[in-house]
Backbone as ProteinMPNN parsed JSONL, in Angstrom:
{"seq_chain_A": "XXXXXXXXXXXXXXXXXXXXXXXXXXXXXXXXXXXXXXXXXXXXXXXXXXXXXXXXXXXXXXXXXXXXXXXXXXXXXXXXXXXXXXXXXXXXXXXXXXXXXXXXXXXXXXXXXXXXXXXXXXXXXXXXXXXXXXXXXXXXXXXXXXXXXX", "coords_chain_A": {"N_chain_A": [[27.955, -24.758, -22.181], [26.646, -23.646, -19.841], [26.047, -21.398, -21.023], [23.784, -22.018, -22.865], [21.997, -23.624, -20.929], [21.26, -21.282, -19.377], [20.006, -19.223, -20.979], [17.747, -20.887, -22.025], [16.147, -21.358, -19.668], [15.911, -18.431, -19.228], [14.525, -17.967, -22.275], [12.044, -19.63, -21.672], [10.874, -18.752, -19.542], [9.806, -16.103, -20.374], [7.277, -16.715, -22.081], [3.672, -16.007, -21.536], [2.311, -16.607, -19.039], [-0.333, -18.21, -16.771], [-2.867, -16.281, -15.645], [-1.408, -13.697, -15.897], [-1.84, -10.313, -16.888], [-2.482, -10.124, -20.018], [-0.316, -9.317, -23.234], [-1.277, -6.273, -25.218], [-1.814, -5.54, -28.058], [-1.646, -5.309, -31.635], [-2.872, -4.881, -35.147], [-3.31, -6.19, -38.291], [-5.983, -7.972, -39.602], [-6.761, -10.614, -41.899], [-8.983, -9.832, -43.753], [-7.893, -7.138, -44.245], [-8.676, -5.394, -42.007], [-8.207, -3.594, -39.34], [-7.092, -4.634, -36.197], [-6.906, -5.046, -32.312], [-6.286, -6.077, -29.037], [-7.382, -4.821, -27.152], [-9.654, -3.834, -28.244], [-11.791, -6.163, -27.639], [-12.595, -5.892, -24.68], [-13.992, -7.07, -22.072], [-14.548, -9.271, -22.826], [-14.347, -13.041, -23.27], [-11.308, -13.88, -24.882], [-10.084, -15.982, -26.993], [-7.224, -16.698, -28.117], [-4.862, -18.298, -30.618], [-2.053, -19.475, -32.099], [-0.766, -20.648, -34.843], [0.035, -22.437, -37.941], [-0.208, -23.754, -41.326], [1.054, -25.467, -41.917], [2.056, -26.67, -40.026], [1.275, -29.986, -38.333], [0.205, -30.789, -35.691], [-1.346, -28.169, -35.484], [-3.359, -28.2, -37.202], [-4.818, -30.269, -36.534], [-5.856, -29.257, -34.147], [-7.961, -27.707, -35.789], [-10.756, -28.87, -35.887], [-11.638, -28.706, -32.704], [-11.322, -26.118, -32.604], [-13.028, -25.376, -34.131], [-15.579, -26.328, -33.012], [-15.412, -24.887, -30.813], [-16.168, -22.429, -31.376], [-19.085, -22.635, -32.559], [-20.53, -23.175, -30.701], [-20.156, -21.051, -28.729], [-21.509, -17.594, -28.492], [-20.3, -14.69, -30.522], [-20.57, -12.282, -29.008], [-19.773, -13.191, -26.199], [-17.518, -14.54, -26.314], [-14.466, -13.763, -28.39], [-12.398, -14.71, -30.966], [-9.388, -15.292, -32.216], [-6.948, -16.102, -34.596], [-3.876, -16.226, -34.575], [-1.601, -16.148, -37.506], [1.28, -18.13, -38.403], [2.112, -18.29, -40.464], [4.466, -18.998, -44.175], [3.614, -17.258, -45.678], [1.105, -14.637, -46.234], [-0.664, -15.201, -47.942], [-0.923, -18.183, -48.135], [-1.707, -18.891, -45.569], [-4.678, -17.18, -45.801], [-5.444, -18.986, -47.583], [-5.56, -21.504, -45.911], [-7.062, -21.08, -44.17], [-9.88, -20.77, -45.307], [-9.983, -23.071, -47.058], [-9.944, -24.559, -44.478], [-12.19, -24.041, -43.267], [-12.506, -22.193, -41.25], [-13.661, -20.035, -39.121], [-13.553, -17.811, -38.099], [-11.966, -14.792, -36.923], [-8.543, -14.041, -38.209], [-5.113, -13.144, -38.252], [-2.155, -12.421, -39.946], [0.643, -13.215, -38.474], [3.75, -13.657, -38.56], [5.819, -12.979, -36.828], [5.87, -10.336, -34.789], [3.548, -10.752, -32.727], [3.638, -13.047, -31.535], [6.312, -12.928, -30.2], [5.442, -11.156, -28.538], [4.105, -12.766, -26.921], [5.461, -14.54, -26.254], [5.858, -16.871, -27.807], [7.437, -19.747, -28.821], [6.941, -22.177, -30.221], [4.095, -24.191, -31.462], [1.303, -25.836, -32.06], [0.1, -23.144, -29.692], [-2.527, -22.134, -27.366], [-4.399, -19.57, -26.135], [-6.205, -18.35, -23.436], [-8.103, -15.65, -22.675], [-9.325, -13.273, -19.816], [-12.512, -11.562, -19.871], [-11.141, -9.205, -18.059], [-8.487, -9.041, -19.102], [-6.808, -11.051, -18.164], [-4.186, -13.872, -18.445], [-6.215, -16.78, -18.575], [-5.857, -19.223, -19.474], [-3.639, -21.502, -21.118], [-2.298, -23.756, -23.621], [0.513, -24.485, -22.815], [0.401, -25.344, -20.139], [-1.471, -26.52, -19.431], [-4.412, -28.279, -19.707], [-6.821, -29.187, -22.679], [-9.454, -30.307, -21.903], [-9.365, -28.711, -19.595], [-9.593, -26.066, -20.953], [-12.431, -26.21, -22.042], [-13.793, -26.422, -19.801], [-13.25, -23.984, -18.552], [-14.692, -22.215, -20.708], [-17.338, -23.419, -20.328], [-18.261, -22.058, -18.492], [-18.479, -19.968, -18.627]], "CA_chain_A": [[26.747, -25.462, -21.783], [25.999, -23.486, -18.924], [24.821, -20.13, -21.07], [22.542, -22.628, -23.18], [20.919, -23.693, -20.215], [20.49, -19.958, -18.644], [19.388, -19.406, -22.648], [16.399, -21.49, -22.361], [15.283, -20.92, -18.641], [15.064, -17.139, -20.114], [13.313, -18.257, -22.814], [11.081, -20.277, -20.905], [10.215, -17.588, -18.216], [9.153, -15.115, -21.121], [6.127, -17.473, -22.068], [3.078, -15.644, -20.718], [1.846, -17.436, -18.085], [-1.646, -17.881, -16.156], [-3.177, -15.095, -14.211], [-0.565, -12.736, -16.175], [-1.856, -9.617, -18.043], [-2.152, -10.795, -21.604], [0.133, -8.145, -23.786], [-2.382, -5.45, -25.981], [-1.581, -5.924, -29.391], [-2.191, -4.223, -33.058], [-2.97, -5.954, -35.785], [-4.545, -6.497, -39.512], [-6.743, -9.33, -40.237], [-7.124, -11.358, -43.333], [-9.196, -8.96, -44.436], [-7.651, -5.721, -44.046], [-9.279, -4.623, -40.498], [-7.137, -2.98, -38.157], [-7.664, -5.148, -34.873], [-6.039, -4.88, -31.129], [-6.973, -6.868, -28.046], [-8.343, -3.516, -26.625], [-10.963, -3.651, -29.197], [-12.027, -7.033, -27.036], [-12.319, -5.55, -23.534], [-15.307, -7.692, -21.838], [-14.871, -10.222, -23.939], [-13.249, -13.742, -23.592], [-10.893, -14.021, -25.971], [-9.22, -16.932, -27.356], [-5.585, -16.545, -29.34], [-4.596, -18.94, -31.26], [-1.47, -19.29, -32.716], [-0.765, -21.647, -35.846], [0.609, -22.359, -39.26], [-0.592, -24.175, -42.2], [2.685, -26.257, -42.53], [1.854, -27.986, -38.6], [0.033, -30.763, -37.898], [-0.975, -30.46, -34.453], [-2.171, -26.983, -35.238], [-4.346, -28.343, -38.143], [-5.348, -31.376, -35.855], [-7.028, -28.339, -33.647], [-9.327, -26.654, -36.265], [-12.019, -29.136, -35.392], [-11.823, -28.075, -31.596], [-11.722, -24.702, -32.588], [-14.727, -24.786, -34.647], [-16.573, -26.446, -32.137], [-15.598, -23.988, -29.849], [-17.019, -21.344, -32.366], [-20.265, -22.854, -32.998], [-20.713, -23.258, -29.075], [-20.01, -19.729, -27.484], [-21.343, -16.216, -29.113], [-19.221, -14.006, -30.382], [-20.659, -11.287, -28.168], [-19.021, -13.322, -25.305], [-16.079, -15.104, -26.737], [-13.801, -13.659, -29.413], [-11.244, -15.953, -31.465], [-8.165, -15.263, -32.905], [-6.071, -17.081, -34.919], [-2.369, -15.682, -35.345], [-0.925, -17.291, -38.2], [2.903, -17.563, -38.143], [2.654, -19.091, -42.406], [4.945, -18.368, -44.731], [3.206, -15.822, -46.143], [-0.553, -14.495, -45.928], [-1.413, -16.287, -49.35], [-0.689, -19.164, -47.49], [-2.821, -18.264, -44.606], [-5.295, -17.193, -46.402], [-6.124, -20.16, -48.739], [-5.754, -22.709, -45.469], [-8.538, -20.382, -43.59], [-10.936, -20.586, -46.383], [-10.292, -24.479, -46.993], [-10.589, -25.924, -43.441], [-13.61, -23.298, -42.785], [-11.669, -21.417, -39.983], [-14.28, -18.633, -39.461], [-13.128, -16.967, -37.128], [-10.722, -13.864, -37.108], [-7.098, -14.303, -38.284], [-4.133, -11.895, -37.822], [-0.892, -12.654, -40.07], [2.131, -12.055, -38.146], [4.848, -14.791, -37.701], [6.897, -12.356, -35.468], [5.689, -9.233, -33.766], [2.803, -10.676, -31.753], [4.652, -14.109, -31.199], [7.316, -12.475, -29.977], [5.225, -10.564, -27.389], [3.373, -13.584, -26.067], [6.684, -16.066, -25.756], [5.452, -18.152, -28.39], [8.219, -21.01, -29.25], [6.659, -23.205, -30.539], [2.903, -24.166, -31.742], [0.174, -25.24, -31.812], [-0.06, -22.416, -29.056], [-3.213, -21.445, -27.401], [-3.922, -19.006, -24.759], [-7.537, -17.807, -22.995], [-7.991, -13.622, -21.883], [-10.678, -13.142, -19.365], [-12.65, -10.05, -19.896], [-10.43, -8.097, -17.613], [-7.248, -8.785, -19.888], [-5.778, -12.075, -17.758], [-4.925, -15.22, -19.046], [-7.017, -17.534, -17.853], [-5.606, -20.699, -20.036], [-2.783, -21.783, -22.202], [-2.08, -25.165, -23.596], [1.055, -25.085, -22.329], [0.359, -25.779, -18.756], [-3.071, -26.733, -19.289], [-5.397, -29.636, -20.974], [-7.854, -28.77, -23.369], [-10.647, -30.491, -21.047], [-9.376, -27.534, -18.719], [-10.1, -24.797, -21.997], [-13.76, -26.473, -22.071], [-14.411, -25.985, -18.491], [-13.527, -22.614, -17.844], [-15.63, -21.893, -21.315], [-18.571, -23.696, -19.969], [-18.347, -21.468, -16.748], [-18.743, -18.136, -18.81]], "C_chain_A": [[25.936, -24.615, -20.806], [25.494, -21.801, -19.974], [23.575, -20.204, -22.009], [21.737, -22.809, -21.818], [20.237, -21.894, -19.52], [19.574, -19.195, -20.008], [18.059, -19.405, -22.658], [15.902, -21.613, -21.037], [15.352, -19.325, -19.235], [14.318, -17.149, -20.984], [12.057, -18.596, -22.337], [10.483, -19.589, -20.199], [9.678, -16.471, -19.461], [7.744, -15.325, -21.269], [5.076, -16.389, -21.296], [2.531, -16.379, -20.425], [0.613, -17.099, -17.428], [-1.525, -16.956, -15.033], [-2.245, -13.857, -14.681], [-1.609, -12.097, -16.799], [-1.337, -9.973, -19.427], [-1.463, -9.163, -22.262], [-1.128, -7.904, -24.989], [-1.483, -6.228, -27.671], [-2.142, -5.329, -30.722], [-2.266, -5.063, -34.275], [-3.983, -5.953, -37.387], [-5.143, -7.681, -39.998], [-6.493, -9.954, -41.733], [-7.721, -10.272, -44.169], [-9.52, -7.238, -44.828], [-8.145, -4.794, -42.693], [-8.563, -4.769, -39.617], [-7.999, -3.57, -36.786], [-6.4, -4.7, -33.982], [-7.178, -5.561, -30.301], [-7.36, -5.699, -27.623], [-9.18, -3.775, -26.833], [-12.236, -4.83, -27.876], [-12.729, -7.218, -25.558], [-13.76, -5.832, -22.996], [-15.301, -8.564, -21.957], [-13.977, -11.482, -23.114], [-12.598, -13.621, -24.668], [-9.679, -15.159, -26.366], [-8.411, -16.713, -28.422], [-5.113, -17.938, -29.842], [-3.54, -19.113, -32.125], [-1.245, -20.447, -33.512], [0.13, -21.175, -37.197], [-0.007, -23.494, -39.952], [0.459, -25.577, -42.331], [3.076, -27.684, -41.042], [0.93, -28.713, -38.369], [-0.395, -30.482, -37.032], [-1.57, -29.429, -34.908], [-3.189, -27.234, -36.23], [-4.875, -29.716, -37.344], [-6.268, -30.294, -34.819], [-8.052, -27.685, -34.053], [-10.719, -27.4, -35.393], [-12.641, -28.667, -34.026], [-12.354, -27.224, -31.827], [-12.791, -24.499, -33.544], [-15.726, -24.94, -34.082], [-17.115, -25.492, -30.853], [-16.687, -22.665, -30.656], [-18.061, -21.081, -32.52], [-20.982, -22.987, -31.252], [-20.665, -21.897, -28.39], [-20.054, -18.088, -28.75], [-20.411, -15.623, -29.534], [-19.214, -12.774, -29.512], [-19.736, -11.691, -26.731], [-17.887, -13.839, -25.163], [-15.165, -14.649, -28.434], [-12.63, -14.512, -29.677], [-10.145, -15.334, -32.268], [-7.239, -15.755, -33.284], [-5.071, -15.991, -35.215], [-1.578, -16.733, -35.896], [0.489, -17.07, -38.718], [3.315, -18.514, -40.087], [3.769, -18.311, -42.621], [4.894, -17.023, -45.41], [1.456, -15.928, -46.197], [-1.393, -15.073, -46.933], [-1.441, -17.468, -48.719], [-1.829, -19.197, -46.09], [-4.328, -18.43, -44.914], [-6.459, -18.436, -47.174], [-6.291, -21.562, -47.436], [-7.125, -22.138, -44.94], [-9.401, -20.617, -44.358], [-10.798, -22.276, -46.575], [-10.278, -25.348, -45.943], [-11.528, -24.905, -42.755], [-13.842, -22.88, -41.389], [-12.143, -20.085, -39.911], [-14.379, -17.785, -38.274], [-11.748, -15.518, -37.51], [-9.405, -14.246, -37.015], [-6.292, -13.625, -38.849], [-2.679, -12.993, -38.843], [0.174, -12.376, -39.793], [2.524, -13.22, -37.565], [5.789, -13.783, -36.642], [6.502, -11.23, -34.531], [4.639, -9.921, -32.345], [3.094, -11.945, -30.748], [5.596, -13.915, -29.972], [6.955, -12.021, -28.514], [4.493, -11.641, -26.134], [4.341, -14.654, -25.806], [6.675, -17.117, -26.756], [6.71, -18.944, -29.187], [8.033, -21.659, -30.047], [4.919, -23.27, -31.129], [2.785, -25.346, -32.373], [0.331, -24.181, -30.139], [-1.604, -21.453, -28.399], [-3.887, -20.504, -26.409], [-6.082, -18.436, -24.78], [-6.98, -16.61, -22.224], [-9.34, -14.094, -21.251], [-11.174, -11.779, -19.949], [-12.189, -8.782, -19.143], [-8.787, -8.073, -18.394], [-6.354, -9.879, -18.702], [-6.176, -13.182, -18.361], [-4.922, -16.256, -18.209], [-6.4, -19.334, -18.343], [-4.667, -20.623, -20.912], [-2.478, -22.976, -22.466], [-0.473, -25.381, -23.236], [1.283, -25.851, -20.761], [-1.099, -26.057, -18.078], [-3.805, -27.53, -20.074], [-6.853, -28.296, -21.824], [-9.165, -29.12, -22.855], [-10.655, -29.505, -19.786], [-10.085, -26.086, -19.256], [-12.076, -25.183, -21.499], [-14.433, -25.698, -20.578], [-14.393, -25.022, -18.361], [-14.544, -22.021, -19.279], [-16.795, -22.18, -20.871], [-19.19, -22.506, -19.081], [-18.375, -19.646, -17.693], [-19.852, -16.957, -18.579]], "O_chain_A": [[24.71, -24.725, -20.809], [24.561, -21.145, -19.513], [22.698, -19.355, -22.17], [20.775, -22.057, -21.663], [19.074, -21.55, -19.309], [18.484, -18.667, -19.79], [17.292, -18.523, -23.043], [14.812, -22.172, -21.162], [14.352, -19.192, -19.94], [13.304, -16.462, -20.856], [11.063, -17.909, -22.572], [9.272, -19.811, -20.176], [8.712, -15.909, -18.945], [6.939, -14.513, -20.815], [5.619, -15.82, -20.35], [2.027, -17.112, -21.276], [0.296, -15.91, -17.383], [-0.761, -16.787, -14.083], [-2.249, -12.915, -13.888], [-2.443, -12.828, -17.333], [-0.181, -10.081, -19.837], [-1.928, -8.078, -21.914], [-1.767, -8.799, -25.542], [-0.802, -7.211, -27.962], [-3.273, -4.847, -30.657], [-1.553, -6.067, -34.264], [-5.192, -5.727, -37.429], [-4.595, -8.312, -40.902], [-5.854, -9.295, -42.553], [-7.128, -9.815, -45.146], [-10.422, -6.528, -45.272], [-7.902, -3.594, -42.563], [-8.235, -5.83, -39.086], [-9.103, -3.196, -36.391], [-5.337, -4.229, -34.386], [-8.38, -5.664, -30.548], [-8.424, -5.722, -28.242], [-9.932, -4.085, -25.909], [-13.26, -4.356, -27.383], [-13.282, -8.258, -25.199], [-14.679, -5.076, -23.31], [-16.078, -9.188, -21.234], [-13.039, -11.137, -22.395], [-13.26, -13.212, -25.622], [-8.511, -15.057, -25.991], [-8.846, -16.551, -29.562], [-5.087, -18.733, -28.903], [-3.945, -18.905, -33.269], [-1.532, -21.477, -32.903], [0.679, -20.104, -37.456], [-0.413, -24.359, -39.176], [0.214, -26.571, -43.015], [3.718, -28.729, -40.946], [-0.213, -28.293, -38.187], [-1.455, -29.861, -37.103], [-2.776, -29.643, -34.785], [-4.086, -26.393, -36.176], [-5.672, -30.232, -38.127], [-7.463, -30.577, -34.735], [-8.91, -27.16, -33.342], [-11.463, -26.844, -34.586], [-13.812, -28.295, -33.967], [-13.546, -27.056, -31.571], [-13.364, -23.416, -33.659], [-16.722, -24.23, -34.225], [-18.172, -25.31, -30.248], [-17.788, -22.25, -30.295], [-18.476, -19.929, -32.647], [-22.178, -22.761, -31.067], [-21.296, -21.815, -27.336], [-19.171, -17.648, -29.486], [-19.364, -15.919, -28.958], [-18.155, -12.21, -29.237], [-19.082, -10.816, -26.164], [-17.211, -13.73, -24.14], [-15.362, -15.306, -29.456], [-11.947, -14.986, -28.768], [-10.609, -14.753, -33.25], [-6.396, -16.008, -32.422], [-5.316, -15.026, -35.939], [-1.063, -17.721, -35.372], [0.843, -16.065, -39.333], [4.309, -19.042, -40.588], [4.18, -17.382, -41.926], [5.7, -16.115, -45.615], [0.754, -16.939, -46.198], [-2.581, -15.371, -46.808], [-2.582, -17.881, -48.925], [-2.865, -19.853, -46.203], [-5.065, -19.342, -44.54], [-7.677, -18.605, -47.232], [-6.968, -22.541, -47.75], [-8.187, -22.678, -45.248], [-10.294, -20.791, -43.529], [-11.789, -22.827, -46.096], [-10.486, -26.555, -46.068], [-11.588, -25.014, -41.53], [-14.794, -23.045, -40.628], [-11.531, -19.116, -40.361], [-15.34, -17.236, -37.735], [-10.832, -15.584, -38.329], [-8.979, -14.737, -35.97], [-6.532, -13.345, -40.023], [-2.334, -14.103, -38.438], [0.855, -11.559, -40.413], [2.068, -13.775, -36.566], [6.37, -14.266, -35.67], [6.927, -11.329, -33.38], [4.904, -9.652, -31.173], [2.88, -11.943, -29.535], [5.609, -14.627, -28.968], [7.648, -12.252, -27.523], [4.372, -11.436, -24.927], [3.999, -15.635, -25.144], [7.359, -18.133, -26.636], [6.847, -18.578, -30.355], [8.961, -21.893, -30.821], [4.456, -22.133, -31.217], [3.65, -25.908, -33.044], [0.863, -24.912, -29.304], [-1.826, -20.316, -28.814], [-3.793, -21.166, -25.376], [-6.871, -18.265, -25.709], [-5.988, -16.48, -21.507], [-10.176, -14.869, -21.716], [-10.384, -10.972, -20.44], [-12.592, -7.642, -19.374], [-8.025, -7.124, -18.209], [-5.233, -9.489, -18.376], [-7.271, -13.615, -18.719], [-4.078, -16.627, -17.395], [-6.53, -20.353, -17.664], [-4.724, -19.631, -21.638], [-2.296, -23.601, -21.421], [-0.112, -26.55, -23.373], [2.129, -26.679, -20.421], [-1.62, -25.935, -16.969], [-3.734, -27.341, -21.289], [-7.405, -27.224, -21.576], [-10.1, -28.405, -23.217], [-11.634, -29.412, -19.045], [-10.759, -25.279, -18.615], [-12.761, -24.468, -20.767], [-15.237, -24.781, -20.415], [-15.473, -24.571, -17.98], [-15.348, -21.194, -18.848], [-17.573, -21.228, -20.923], [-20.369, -22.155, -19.039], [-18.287, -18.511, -17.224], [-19.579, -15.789, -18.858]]}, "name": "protein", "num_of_chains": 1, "seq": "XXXXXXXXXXXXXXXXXXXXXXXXXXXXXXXXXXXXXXXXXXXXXXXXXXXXXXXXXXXXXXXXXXXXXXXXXXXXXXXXXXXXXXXXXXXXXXXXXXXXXXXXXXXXXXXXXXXXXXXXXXXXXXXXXXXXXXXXXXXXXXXXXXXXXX"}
C-alpha cells in the first residue's frame, strides 16, 4: 500500500503546474507540418489535450471554438493534442465537430512530457513559455479571464 501511495504522489507532482516552464515540444499536425512550441514564442498558447472516445473532452469543443472565434491567432495559438486511437480517428472527429484549430497526434510523447493522466486536459503558455492556466487547478471562468486580459 505504502509504494502505491508514494506511486501516485510521484505521479501527481510530475503534472506541470502554474508558473512552471511549459516543456518545448516537436510535433506533426494533421496535416503533415512539422510544429514545436518554439515556433509560438510571443504567443499565448493554448494545449489542449483530448480524444474522440471522451465525453468531457467533446463537451469542450464548443468552449474551444468560442475561444477561437474570440482571440486572433496572431495573439493566441491553439493546440489540440489528440491522444485517439489512431490519427484516422482524429482526423475524421476534427473535421466533424469543426475543430479548426491546430491538432498534433500523439497519445504518448507529448503527454508524457506535460504529466497528462487523464483528460480532458487543458493548459495556458504565456508568451514567455509559463503556464499561466490548467484545468486542473483552475476553472474555466479563470481560462476566460486571463484571456480577456491579453
Amino acid at each position: 500500500m505504502r509504494k502505491i501511495c508514494l506511486l501516485l504522489t510521484l505521479c501527481c507532482s510530475l503534472r506541470i503546474a502554474y508558473a512552471q516552464k511549459a516543456p518545448d515540444f516537436q510535433g506533426t499536425d494533421l496535416n503533415g507540418k512539422s510544429i514545436q512550441l518554439t515556433d509560438y514564442k510571443g504567443k499565448y498558447v493554448l494545449l489542449d489535450f483530448w480524444a474522440s472516445w471522451c465525453h468531457p473532452c467533446m463537451e469542450k469543443v464548443p468552449l474551444l471554438k468560442k475561444i477561437r472565434r474570440s482571440y486572433p491567432e496572431n495573439k493566441l495559438a491553439m493546440i489540440g493534442i489528440s491522444l485517439d486511437r489512431s490519427k484516422a480517428a482524429a482526423q475524421q472527429t476534427v473535421k466533424a465537430k469543426g475543430m479548426n484549430w491546430t491538432h498534433i497526434y500523439d497519445p504518448k510523447t507529448i503527454p508524457g512530457a506535460y504529466g497528462v493522466f487523464y483528460i480532458p486536459m487543458v493548459y495556458l503558455i504565456d508568451p514567455n513559455g509559463k503556464v499561466v492556466y490548467n484545468n486542473d487547478r483552475q476553472t474555466e471562468e479563470e481560462l476566460l479571464r486571463i484571456l480577456e486580459r491579453m
